[in-house]
N, C-alpha and C positions, 0 to 999 in steps of 0.2 A: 614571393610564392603566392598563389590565387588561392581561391576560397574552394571548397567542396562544390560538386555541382548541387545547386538545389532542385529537392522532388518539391515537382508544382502539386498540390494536393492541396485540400483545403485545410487551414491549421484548424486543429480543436479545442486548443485553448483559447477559451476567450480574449484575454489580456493579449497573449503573445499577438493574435490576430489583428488586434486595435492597433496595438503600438507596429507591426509589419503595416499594416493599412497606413497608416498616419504617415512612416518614412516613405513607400514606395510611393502616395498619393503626393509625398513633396518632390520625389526624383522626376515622379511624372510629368507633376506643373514645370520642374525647371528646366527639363529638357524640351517640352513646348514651346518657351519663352524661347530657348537655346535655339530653334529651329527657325523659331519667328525671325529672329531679330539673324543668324548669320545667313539664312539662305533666303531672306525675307520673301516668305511663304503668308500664307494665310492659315494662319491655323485657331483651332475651336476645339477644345477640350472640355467634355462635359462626364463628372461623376457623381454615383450617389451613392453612399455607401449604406451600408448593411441594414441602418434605421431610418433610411432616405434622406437623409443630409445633402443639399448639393455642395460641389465642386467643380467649380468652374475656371477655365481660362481662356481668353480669345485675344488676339492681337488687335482685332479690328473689332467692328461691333459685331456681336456674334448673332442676333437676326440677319443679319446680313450673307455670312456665312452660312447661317442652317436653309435661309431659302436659296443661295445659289448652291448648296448640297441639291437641297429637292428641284431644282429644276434640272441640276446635271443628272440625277436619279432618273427625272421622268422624263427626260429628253431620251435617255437609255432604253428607257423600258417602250417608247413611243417604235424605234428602232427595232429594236429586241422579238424574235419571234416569240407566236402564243402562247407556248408551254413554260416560255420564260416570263413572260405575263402571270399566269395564272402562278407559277411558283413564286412570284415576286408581292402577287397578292394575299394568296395562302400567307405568307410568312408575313406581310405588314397586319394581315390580320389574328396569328398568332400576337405579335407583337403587342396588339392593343389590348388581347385579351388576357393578357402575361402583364401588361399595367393596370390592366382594370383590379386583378385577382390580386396582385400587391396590393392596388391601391386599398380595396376590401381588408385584407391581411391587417397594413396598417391600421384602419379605422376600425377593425375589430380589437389591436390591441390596446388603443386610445381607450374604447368603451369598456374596455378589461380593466384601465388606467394605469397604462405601461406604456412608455416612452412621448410622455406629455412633454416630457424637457421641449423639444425643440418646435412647440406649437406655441404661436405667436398670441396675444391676449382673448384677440378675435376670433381665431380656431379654438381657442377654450369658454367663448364666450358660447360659441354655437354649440360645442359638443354637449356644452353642459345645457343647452334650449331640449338638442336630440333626443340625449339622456330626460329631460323631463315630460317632452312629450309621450319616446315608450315608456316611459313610469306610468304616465295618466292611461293609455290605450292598456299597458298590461292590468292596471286597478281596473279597468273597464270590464274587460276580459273576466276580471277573477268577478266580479260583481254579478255580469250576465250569467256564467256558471252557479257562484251560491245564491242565486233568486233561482234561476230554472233546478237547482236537488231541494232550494226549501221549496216549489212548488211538487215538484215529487214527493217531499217529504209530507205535505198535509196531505196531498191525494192520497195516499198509503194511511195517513191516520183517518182520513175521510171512511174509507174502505174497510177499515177496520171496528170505526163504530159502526159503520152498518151491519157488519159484520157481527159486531155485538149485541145488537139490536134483533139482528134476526135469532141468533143464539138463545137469548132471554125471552124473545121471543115462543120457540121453540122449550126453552126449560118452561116456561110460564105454562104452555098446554099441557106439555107432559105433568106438571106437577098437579093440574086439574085434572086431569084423565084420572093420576093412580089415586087422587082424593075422590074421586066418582065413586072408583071401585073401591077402595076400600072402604067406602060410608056404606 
């Protein structure tokens, strides 16, 4: 007797997820091999998972296969009328910008210091130069700010002894005026 059918959704449980990811990412690989090797195809399996891990499988060298993809790709689109162009474009340049925003994503959660595990000595060599340069530039920042309030700050006491000065000034006359008159 077979299994339930399963709802494709995304799991919510973390763990369940990992360990689902981990068997279906090995069924994957062996039915690649499995395709390679009985129908001897050419084939290129490439995954990243969830914290961008690759997973990789290719029969042959797999540069090899990704640029006869893109020449079969743009052999196509050469063919292909203009609005299949332009849709073909739109979409490669989604694509880049749906890798760039990950890539962001990721490197924002490195400088959060989450999921360093799988950055190699020299990726932590750098993150940690990054991380020290905006330390110096944000030190810079806050320095340029408290010089320019403590120059605000004497202007304001500048203005205020003058302030005082004209004050005393003013008591000073006045208290020689009511001494005139009362003598």
């Amino acid at each position: 007797m077979g299994r339930g059918r399963v709802v494709l959704e995304r799991i919510e449980n973390k763990i369940n997820r990992q360990v689902t990811f981990s068997k279906r990412r090995s069924g994957l690989l062996k039915k690649a091999f499995e395709l390679s090797v009985l129908c001897d195809a050419e084939v290129a399996l490439i995954v990243f998972s969830s914290r961008g891990k690759l997973f990789q499988y290719s029969s042959t060298d797999i540069n090899k296969i990704v640029e006869r993809y893109r020449q079969c790709r743009y052999s196509k689109l050469q063919t292909g009328d203009s609005s299949e162009l332009e849709s073909q474009s739109s979409y490669h340049e989604f694509l880049k910008l749906r890798a760039k925003y990950e890539s962001l994503e990721r490197t924002q959660r490195h400088f959060q210091g989450e999921e360093l595990e799988p950055l190699s000595f020299k990726e932590l060599q750098s993150l940690e130069k990054q991380l020290d340069i905006t330390l110096a530039l944000t030190r810079q920042q806050q320095t340029k700010k408290l010089m320019a309030r403590a120059d605000e700050l004497r202007e304001k006491v500048r203005k205020m002894e003058d302030l005082n000065k004209q004050l005393e000034s003013k008591v000073s006359t006045t208290r020689c005026w009511f001494e005139r008159k009362s003598s």
